[in-house]
C-alpha positions in Angstrom: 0.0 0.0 0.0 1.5 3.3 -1.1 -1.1 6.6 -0.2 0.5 9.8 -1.7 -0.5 13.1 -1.7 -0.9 15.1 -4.7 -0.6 18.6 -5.4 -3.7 19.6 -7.8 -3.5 22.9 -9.9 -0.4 24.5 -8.6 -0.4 26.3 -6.5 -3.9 27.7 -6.0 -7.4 27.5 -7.4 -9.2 30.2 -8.3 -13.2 30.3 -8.6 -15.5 32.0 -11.0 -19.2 32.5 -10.5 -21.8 32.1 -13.4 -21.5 35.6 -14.8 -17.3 35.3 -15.1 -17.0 37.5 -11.6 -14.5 36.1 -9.0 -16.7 33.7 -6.7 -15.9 35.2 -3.4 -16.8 33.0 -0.3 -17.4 29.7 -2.6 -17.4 26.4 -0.5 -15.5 23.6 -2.2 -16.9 20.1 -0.7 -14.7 16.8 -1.5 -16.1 13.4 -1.7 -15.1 9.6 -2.4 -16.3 9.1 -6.1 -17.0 5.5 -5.3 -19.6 7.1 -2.8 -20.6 10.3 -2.7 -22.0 10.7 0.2 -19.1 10.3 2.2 -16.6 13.2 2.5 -13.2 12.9 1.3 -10.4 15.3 3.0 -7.9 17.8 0.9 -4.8 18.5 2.4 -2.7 21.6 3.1 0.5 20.0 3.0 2.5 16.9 0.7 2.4 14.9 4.1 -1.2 14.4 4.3 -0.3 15.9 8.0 -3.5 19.2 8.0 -6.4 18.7 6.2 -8.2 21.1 5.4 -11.9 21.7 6.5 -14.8 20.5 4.9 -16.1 22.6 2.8 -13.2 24.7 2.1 -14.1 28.4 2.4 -12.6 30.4 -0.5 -11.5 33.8 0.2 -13.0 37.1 -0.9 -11.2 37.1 -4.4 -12.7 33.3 -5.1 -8.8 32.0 -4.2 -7.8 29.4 -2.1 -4.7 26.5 -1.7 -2.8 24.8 -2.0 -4.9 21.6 -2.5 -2.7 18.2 -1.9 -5.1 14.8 -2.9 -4.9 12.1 -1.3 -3.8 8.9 -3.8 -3.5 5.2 -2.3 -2.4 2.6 -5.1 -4.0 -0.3 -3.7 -7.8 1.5 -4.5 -6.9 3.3 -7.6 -10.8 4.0 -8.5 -11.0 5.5 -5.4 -10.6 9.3 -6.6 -12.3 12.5 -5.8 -16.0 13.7 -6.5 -16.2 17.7 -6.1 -18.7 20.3 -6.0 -18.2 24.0 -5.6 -21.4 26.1 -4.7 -21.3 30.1 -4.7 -22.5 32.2 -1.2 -26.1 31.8 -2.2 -26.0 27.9 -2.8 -25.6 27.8 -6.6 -24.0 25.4 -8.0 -20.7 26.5 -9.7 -19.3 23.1 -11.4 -18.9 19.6 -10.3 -16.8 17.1 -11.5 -16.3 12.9 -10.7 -13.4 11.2 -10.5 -10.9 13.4 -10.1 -7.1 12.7 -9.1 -3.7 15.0 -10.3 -2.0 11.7 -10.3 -4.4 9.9 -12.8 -5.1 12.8 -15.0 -9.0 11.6 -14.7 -11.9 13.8 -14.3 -14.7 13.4 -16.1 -18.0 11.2 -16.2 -20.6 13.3 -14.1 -22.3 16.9 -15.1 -19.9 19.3 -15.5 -21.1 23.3 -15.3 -19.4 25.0 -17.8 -19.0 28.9 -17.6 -19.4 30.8 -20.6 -19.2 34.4 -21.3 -22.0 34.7 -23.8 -24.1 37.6 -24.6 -26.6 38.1 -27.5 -25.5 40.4 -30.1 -28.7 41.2 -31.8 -29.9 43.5 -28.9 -33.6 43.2 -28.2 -34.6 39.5 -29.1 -37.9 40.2 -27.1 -39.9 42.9 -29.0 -39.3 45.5 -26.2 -40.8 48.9 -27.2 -42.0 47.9 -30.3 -44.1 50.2 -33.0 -47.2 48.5 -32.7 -49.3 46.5 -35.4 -48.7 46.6 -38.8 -50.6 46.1 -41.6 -49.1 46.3 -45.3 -45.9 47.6 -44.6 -43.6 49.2 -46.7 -40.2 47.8 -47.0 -37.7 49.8 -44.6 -40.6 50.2 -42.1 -38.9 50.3 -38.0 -40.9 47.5 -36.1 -38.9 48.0 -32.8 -35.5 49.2 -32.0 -32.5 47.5 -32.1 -28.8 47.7 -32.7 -27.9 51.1 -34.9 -24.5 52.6 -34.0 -23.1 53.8 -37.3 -25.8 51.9 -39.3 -27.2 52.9 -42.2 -30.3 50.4 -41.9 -30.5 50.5 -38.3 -33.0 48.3 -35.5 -34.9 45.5 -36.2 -37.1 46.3 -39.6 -39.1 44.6 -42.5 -37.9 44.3 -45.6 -39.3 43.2 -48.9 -38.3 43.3 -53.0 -41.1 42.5 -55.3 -44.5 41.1 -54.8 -47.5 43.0 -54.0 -48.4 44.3 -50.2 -51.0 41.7 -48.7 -49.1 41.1 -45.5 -48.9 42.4 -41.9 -46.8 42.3 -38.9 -48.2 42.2 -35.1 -46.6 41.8 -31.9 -48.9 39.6 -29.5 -48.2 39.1 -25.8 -48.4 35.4 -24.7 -51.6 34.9 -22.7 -52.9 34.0 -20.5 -51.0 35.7 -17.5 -48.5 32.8 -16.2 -48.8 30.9 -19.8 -45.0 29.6 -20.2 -44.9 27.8 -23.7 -41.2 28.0 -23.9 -40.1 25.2 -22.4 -37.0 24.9 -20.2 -36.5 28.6 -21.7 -37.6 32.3 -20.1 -40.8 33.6 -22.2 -41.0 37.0 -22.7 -43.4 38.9 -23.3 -43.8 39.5 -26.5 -44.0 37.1 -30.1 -44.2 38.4 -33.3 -46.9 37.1 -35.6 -46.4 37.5 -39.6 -49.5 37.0 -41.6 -49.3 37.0 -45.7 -52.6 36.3 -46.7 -52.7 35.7 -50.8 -49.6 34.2 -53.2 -48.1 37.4 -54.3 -46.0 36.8 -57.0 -42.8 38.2 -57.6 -41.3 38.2 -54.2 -37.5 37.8 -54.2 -36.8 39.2 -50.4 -39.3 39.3 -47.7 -38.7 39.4 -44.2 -37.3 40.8 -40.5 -33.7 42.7 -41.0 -31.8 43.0 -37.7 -28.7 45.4 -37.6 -25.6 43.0 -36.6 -22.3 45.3 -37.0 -21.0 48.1 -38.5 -18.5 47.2 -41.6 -18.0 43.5 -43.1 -14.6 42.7 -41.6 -15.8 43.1 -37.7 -16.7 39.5 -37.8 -15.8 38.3 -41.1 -15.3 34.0 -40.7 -16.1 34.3 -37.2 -18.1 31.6 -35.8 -21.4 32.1 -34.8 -24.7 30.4 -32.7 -27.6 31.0 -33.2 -30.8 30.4 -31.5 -35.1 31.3 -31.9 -38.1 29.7 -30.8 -41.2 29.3 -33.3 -44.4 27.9 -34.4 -46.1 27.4 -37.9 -50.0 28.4 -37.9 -51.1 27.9 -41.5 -50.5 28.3 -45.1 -46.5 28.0 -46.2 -44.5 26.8 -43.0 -40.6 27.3 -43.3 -38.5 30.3 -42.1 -35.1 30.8 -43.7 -32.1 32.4 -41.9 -29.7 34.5 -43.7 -27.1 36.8 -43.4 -27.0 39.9 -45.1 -23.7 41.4 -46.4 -24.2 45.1 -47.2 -21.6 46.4 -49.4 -22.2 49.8 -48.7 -22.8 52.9 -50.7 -20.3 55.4 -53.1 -18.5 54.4 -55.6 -19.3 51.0 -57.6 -19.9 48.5 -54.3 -21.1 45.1 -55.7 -24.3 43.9 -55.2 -25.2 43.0 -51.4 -24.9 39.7 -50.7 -27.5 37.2 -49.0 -25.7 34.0 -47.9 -28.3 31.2 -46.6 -27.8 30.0 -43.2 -30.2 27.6 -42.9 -34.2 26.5 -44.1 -36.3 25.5 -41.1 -39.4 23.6 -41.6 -42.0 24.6 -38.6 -43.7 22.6 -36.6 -47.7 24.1 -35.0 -46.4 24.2 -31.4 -43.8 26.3 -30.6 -39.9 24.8 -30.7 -36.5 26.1 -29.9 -34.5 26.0 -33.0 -30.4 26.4 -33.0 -26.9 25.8 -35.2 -24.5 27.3 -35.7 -22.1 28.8 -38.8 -19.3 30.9 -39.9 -19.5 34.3 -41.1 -19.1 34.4 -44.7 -15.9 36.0 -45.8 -15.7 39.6 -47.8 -12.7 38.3 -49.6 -12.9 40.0 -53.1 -15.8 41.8 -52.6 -15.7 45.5 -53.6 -17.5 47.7 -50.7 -18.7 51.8 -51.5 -16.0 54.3 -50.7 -18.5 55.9 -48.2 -17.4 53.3 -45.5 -21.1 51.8 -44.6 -20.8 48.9 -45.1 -22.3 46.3 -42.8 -23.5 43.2 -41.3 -27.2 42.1 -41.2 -29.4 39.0 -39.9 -32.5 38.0 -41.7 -34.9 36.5 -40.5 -37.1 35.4 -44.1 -40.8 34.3 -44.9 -41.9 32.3 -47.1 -42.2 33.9 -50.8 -44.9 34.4 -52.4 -46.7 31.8 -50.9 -49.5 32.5 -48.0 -48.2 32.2 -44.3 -49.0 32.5 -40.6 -46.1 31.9 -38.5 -44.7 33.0 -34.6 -41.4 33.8 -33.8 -39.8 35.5 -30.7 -36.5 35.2 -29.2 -33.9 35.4 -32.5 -30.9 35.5 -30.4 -27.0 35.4 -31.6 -24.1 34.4 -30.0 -20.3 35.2 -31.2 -18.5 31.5 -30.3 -20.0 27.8 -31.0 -22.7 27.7 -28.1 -26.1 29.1 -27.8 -27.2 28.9 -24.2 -30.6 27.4 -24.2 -31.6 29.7 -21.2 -31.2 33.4 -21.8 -32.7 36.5 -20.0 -32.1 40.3 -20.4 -33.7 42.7 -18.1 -35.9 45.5 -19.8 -33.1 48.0 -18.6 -30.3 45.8 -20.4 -31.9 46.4 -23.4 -32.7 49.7 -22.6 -29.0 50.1 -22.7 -28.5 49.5 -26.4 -31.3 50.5 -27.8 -31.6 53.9 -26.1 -27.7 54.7 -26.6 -27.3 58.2 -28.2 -28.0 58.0 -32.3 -27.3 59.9 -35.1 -28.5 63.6 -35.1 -28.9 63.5 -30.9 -27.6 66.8 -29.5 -25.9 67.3 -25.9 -25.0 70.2 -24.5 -21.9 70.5 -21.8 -20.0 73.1 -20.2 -16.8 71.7 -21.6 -15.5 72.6 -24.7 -14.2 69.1 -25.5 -16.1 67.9 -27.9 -17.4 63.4 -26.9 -15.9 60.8 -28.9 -18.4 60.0 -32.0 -19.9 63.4 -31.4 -18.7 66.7 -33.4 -19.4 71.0 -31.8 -22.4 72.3 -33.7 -20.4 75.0 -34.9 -21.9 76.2 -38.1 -18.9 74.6 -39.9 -19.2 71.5 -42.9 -18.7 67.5 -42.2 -17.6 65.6 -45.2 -15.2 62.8 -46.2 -11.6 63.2 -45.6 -10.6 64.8 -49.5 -13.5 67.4 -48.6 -12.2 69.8 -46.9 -14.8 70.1 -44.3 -14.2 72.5 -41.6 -15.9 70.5 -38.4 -14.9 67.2 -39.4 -13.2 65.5 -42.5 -14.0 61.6 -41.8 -15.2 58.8 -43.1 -17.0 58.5 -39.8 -19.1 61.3 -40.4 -21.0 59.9 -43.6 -24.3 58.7 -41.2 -24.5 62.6 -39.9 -24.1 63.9 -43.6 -27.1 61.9 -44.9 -29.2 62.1 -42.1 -28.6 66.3 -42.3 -28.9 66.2 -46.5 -31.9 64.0 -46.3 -33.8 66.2 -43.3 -33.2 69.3 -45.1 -34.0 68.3 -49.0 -37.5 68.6 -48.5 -37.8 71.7 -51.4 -34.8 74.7 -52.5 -36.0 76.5 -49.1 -34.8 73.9 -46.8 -31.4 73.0 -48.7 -30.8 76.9 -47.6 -30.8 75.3 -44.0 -27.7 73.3 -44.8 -25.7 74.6 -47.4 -23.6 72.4 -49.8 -20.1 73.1 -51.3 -17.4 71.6 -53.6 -14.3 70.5 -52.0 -12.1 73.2 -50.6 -14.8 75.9 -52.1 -16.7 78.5 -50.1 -19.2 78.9 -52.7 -22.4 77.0 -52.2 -23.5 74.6 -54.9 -26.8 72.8 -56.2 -26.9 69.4 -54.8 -26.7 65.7 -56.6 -29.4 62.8 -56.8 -28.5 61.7 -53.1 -26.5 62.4 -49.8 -24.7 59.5 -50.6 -23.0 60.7 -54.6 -22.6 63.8 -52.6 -20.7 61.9 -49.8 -18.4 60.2 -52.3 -17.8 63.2 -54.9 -15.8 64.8 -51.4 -18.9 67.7 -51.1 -19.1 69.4 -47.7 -22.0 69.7 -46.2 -22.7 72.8 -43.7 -24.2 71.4 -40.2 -27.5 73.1 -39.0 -26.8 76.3 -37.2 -26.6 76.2 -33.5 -24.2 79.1 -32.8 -25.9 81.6 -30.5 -29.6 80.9 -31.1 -32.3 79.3 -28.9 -32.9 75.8 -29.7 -37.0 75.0 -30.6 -39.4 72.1 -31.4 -39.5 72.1 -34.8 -42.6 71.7 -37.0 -42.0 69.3 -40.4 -44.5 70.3 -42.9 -46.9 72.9 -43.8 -50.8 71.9 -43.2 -53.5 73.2 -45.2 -57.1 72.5 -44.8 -60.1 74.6 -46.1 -63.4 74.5 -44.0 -66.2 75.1 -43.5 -67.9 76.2 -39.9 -70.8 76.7 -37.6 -70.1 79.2 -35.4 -67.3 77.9 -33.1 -67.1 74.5 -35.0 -64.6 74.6 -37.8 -64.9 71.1 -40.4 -62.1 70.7 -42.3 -61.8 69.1 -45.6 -59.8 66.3 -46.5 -59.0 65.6 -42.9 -58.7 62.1 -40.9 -57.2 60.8 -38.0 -54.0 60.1 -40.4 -53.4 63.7 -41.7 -55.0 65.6 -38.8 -52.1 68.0 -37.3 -54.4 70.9 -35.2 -53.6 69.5 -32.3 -55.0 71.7 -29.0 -52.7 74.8 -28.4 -51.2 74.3 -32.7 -51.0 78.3 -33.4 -52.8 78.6 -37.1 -53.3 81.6 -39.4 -55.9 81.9 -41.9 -55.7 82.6 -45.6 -59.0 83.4 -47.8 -60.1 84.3 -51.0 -62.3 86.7 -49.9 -63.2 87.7 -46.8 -62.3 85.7 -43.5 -65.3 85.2 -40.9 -65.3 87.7 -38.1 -63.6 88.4 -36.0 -60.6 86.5 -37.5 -58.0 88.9 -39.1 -54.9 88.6 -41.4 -51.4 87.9 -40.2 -52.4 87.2 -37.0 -51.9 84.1 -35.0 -54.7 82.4 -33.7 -54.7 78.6 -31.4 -56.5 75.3 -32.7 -58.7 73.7 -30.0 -58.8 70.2 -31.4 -62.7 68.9 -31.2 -62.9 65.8 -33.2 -60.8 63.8 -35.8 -62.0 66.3 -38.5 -63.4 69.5 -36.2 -61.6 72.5 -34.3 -62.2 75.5 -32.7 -60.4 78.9 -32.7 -58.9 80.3 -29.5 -56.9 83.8 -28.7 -54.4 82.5 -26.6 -53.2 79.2 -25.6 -54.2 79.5 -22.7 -57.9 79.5 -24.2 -57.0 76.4 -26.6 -56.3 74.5 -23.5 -59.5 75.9 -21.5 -61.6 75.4 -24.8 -62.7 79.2 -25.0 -63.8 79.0 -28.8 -64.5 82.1 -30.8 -67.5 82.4 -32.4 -67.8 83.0 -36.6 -70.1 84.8 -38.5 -70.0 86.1 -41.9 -67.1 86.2 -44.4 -66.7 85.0 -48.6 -64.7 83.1 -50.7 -62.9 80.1 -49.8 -61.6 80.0 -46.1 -58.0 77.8 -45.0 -56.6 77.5 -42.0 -53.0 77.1 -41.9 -50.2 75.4 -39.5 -47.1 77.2 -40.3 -43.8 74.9 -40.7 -40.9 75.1 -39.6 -38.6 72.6 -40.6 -35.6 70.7 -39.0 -32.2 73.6 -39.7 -35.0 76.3 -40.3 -33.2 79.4 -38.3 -34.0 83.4 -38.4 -34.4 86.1 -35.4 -32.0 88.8 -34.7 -30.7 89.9 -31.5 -31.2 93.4 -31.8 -33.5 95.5 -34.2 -33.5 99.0 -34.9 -36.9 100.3 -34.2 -38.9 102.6 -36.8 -41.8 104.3 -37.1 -43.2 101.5 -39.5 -42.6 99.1 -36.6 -44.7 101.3 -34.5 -48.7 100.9 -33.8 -50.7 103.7 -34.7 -51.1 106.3 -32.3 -52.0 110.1 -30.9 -49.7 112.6 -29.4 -51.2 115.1 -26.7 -50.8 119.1 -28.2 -47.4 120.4 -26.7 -48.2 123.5 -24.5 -45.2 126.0 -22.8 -42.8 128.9 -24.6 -42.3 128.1 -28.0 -45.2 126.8 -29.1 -48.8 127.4 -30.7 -52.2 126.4 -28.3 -55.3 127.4 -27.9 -56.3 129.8 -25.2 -58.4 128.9 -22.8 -61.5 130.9 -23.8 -61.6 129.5 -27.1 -60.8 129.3 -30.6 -58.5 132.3 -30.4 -54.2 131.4 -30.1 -51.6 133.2 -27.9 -48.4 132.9 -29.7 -45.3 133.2 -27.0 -41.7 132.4 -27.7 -38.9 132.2 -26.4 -36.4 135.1 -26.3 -34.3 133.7 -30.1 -38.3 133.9 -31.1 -38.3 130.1 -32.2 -41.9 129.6 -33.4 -43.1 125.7 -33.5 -46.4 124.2 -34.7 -47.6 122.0 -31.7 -48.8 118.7 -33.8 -50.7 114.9 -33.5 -49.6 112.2 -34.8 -45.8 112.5 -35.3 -43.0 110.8 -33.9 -41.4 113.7 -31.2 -37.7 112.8 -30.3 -35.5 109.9 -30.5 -31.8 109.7 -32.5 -30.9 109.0 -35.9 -30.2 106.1 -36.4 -31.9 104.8 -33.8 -30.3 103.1 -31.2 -30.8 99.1 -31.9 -33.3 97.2 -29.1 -32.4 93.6 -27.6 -34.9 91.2 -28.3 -33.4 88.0 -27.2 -35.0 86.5 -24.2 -32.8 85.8 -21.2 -30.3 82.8 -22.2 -27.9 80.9 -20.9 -25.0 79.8 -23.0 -23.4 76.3 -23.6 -21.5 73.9 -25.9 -23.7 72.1 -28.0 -22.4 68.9 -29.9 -24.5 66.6 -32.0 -23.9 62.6 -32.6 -22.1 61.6 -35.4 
């Protein structure tokens, strides 16, 4: 008989929990494999003389050792069984039939940690857009990932075919209903209906924003995981990744690589693989640097479908856990990160990293010139800015556009990106020393037609109707307008009905419901919503006042030396004068005093300044 002890994992052990921390306070407990219910001592030292206790109490940083194990050659098989559980009583790992001297370990459950986190940010449906029904392609169902995107969050897409589909999101009922087995189910599933054969589809399905640029996790492998259910009609969902070559330039076509075709069963089923992501080896990508990584999630085409799907979740590395959970304020976390076109304002001049000052200057690639920022980096900025303010030649006035190195505005071309690529600055919005406000989109016009404090408009619905309570309006005519409505003169919707408003003087009567009341007037009446669109900017800070900017009004007759009244007994004048025998005519109606020029008047309101810098 020979017993020696062995030292395991030199020289000590340390613990992780579940989540990768250090597993401070873990208890280790030993035990003879050949039966595990009776303890087995560690030692401290290669004599076998201190054991140590059992469990063995790791110390704060999830260390402890060293661990000697006791080996005796005449029972061979007799090794060690282990379990380590965290403070709460978790189980960490366990592992059977373990000895340093063998090399063995294995044949029981072993725990394994993994550091796994899905990448497609809000698997669940949180905050999604609500029902649709015959969507257009491009069309936001709920957010997702979108740093430096160009398609960003979790959207439908389509090519072809004609639009007999829709998209809802349905909460699993009732309350306590758990049809994900041995999974967490959350709240939400997304149900996609087609209901006829259209013909002509080529793509048709749920887009979710993976990564910025193809290289990021070009032949990286990949797991992936979903759980669904077929209802009726076609039952198959194909996966596929989407390899968007970007724009500028002459990018080849984008590139949709087939993961895998899934035939549904009618009860819902967890469904995961695995796979590599494809390679951009010899692909040509735009020159504006957007190009990007894309899941898709695809219907069947042109065929009629009802099918369920929630939970699309992928993992970077070979193993999709088959119990996953983010809390609402975990996804909150991605999908509520700053975006494109987000403005912050700081007392530090320094502008964030991935945000530019909004200092009137020009973004644009790096052979433009651009005063703010010449980068590649700022190409999601430019077309959000071009695109916000090409609405008509007004709003192109908001953002100015130049050729590179010129400080002579120029016409635009067909789209923000050509404009990108042919190195054209673009200016950003002005912020420099002007009040920021909400601005108003588009212009809305409705004629109407009323009854006393009821106004009907024409053409209006619930989908078009923008007089909302305390909206200031004008009206137009081609006549006369109703009294006592006047000209150039704001006035404040009171909103009544889905096609019906009142008029109000003040806001304050919008919002207490104080309608006027119309009577007469010709022609054809409108009621306006002026616009004022994103970039729109005017206002002075001081204005030279003149008479024309002055209401009309009366001057008492000037009395004293110097000047002509009437006496007191009638229509008879004294004339007096001073001793130079200055004679003036005392007059109404004119403008007495004052300089010339006259001396400018502030009219900002009290402000407080600050750096403002907007997202790239």
């Amino acid at each position: 008989m020979a017993i020696t002890f062995n030292l395991g994992f030199n020289p000590f052990w340390t613990v992780f929990d579940l989540v990768g921390r250090p597993a401070g306070g873990a208890n280790m407990f030993t035990y003879h494999s050949l039966d595990p219910t009776v303890k087995f001592p560690v030692y401290m030292d290669p004599g076998g003389n201190e054991a140590w206790t059992n469990p063995i109490l790791f110390d704060e940083n999830g260390q402890q050792g060293p661990f000697y194990f006791q080996f005796d050659s005449d029972t061979p098989d007799d090794t060690y069984f282990i379990e380590i559980f965290d403070t709460q009583g978790n189980l960490i790992w366990q592992i059977d039939d373990y000895s340093p001297v063998t090399g063995s370990g294995g044949g029981s459950v072993i725990t394994t940690n993994l550091s796994v986190s899905n990448t497609l940010g809000n698997s669940v449906f949180w905050r999604n857009n609500g029902n649709v029904t015959n969507p257009a392609s491009g069309t936001i169902l709920c957010p997702g990932n979108h740093a430096s995107m160009s398609m960003s969050d979790i959207t439908y897409v389509r090519t072809g075919g004609t639009l007999t589909d829709s998209v809802s999101f349905i909460k699993f009922s009732p309350a306590g209903d758990t049809p994900l087995n041995d999974d967490i189910t959350p709240e939400y599933y997304l149900e996609y209906s087609s209901l006829t054969n259209a013909s002509g589809e080529t793509v048709k399905g749920i887009q979710y924003a993976l990564v910025s640029h193809l290289k990021t996790l070009e032949k990286a492998p990949m797991a992936y995981s979903f759980w669904a259910k077929g209802n009726s009609g076609a039952q198959t969902l194909t996966l596929q990744i989407l390899q968007y070559t970007g724009t500028g330039g002459s990018p080849d076509n984008n590139i949709y690589t087939t993961i895998n075709i899934i035939p549904l069963t009618g009860s819902w089923k967890r469904y995961s693989g695995t796979f590599n992501v494809p390679s951009s080896a010899g692909l040509t990508l735009g020159t504006n640097g957007d190009d990007a990584l894309y899941m898709h999630m695809g219907f069947p085409l042109s065929q009629a479908c009802n099918i369920d799907y929630t939970k699309f979740e992928l993992f970077a590395g070979s193993v999709a856990p088959t119990l996953d959970f983010d809390t609402y304020d975990q996804i909150d976390s991605i999908v509520n990160t700053p975006r494109t076109g987000d403005l912050r304002t700081s007392i530090n001049s320094f502008a964030p990293f991935g945000w530019v000052p909004m200092n009137d200057g020009t973004i644009g690639n790096p052979s433009s010139g651009a005063t703010t920022r010449a980068n590649l980096d700022t190409f999601y900025l430019y077309s959000l800015i071009w695109n916000q303010t090409n609405t008509s030649a007004a709003t192109q006035l908001y953002a100015p556009i130049f050729a590179a190195n010129s400080y002579t505005p120029t016409t635009r071309g067909a789209s923000a990106s050509a404009d990108f690529a042919a190195n054209r600055k673009l200016s950003l919005t002005r912020a420099l020393g002007r009040a920021l406000s909400g601005a108003v989109p588009t212009n809305d016009s409705k004629t109407f037609t009323f009854v006393t404090t009821t106004l009907t408009l024409a053409g209006a619905s619930p989908t078009t109707f923008n007089f909302n309570t305390g909206t200031p309006i004008y009206f137009t005519t081609s006549g006369t307008l109703p009294s006592p409505l006047n000209l150039n003169t704001t006035y404040y919707a009171i909103q009544l009905s889905a096609t019906t408003i009142g008029v109000a003087n003040t806001p304050e009567d919008a919002v207490l419901g104080n309608a006027l009341s119309l009577s007469g007037g010709s022609g054809t009446q409108t009621v306006n919503v002026q616009d004022y669109p994103v970039g729109t900017f005017f206002g002075t800070e001081n204005k030279a006042l003149v008479k024309a900017n002055l209401p009309s009004h009366l001057h008492a007759p000037l009395a004293g030396n110097g000047f002509l009244g009437p006496t007191a007994a009638g229509p008879s004048f004294n004339i007096t004068g001073p001793a130079t025998n200055v004679l003036q005519r005392a007059t109404t109606g004119d403008i007495v005093g004052g300089t010339n020029p006259p001396t400018p008047v502030g009219l900002y309101q009290p402000t407080a300044f600050y750096n403002v810098f907007v997202k790239l």
